[in-house]
C-alpha positions, 0 to 999 in steps of 0.5 A: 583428249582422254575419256571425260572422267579422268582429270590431267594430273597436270593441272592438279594444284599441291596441297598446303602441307603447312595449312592447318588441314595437315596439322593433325598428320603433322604432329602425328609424325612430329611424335613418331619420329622425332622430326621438325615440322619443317622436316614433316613439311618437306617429307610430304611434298616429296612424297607428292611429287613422287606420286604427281609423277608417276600419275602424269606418266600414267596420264600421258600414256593414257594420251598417247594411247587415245590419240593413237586410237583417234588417228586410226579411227579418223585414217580408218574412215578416211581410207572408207571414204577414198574407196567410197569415191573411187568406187563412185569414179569406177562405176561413173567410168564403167556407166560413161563407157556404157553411154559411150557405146550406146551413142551413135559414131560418125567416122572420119572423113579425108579433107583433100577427098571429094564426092564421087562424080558420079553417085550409085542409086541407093536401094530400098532399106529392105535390100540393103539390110539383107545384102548387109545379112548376106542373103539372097535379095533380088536384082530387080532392087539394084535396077534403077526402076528399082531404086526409084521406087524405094525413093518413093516408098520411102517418101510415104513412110515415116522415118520413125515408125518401126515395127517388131522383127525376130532377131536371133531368137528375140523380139526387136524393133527395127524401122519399118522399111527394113523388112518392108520388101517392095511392092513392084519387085521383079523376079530375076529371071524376068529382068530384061539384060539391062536390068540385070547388068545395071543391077548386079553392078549396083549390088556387087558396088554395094557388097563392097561398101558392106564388107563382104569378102572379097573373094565372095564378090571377085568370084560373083562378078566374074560368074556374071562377066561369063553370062555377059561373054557367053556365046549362049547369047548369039543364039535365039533366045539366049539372053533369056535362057541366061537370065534363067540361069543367073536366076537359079544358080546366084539363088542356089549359090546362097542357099549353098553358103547358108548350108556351108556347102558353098561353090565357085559360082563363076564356074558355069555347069554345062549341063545345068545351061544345057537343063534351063535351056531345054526347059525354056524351049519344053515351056516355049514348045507348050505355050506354042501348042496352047496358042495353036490350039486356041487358033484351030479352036478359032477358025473351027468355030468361026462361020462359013 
């Protein structure tokens, strides 16, 4: 509808031009042109009707105009109202995505696939997080004393206490056990050969499940396929000074990747066996002499 004050001229009833309200109009044209009050009547109406006309087409376009401007106004606010919503669903959409992220995977699983039968001991949490960072975490932690242990320690944390750690530059809260080394771990050099076989074959099964690269694991247990095929073994003593070794060149070889200067670690240097095997037999010779000393000391003190 048009703004309130504007009357539809439509609705506007004629005038009685024969009522006596005209008769003073009507005697006035009567005399002024000579002309019947029937003549007068009809020239009034006429006069009307041209003029209701023009003012209902005045009226309409009014209309027209008001309506149109109504349709805009309400498409205008429906169109606010359709951006509104879908605003609303991007955002929702964009937050679900969000949520979606922060929520925990579960991976597939083969339906005609079984357990393996036989199942690797699984290292502490503090291991497994370093060989996942790809550095450098003792043998002793693959060993199976090594993993029992982790089972017990593990008994006597609670799955939910965490602590604060730095990670990449900031403060984070990771579980406790996945940077709590164990109490009982052994250095490599002072593993037995049992240990250090079972060991890196633990470790080397979980370089795999971690994703380490391919080459990286070939090349590390074709340097330990060597130690174990080497004929420094037939010699006295030698699995020991095989053990320095393994010790110094698997620590070497991860500080190297950590520079960007790795090496192929399967190579075994020469002279670098040869320089571990003269230290063992240098701090052998010395504790040799320490033990002789103490018996002259001994047998000079005892009474004749």
């Amino acid at each position: 509808m048009p703004p309130v004050g504007n009357q539809d001229p439509n609705l506007k009833l004629a005038p009685d031009f024969n009522g006596p309200g005209y008769q003073n109009l009507r005697t006035l044209m009567a005399q002024a042109g000579n002309l019947t009050n029937k003549q007068i009547v009809e020239h009034l109406q006429t006069a009307y009707n041209t003029d209701k006309q023009v003012r209902i087409e005045a009226w309409n376009e009014q209309v027209r105009l008001y309506q149109e401007a109504e349709e805009l106004l309400v498409n205008q606010a429906r169109e606010d109202e359709e951006r509104r919503q879908e605003e609303e669903e991007r955002a929702a959409e964009v937050e679900r995505k969000e949520q979606e992220k922060k929520k925990p995977k579960i991976n597939d699983f083969d339906e005609n696939k079984e357990v393996d039968s036989f199942i690797t001991p699984r290292p502490s949490a503090f291991a497994m997080n370093k060989l996942k960072n790809y550095e450098y975490v003792e043998l002793s932690y693959f060993t199976p004393e090594g993993c029992a242990a982790a089972l017990e320690e593990s008994k006597a944390t609670a799955d939910d206490a965490f602590g604060l750690t730095k990670v990449d530059g900031f403060m984070a809260l990771r579980p406790v056990s996945s940077f709590k080394p164990l109490k009982t771990v052994i250095k490599d050099k002072d593993l037995t050969w049992r240990q250090m076989v079972m060991g890196k074959n633990s470790m080397l099964h979980h370089m795999v499940k971690l994703g380490w690269p391919e080459k990286h694991v070939n090349w590390l247990a074709l340097f330990y396929f060597h130690l174990e095929d080497h004929p420094m073994r037939l010699r006295p003593q030698g699995d020991t000074i095989l053990l320095n070794l393994q010790a110094v060149v698997r620590q070497e070889w991860h500080d190297a990747l950590d520079q960007n200067e790795g090496f192929n670690i399967s190579k075994i240097n020469l002279q670098t066996l040869q320089n571990i095997a003269d230290e063992f037999h240098d701090e052998q010779q010395a504790e040799n002499l320490i033990e002789v000393s103490k018996n002259i000391q001994f047998v000079v003190a005892a009474p004749s």
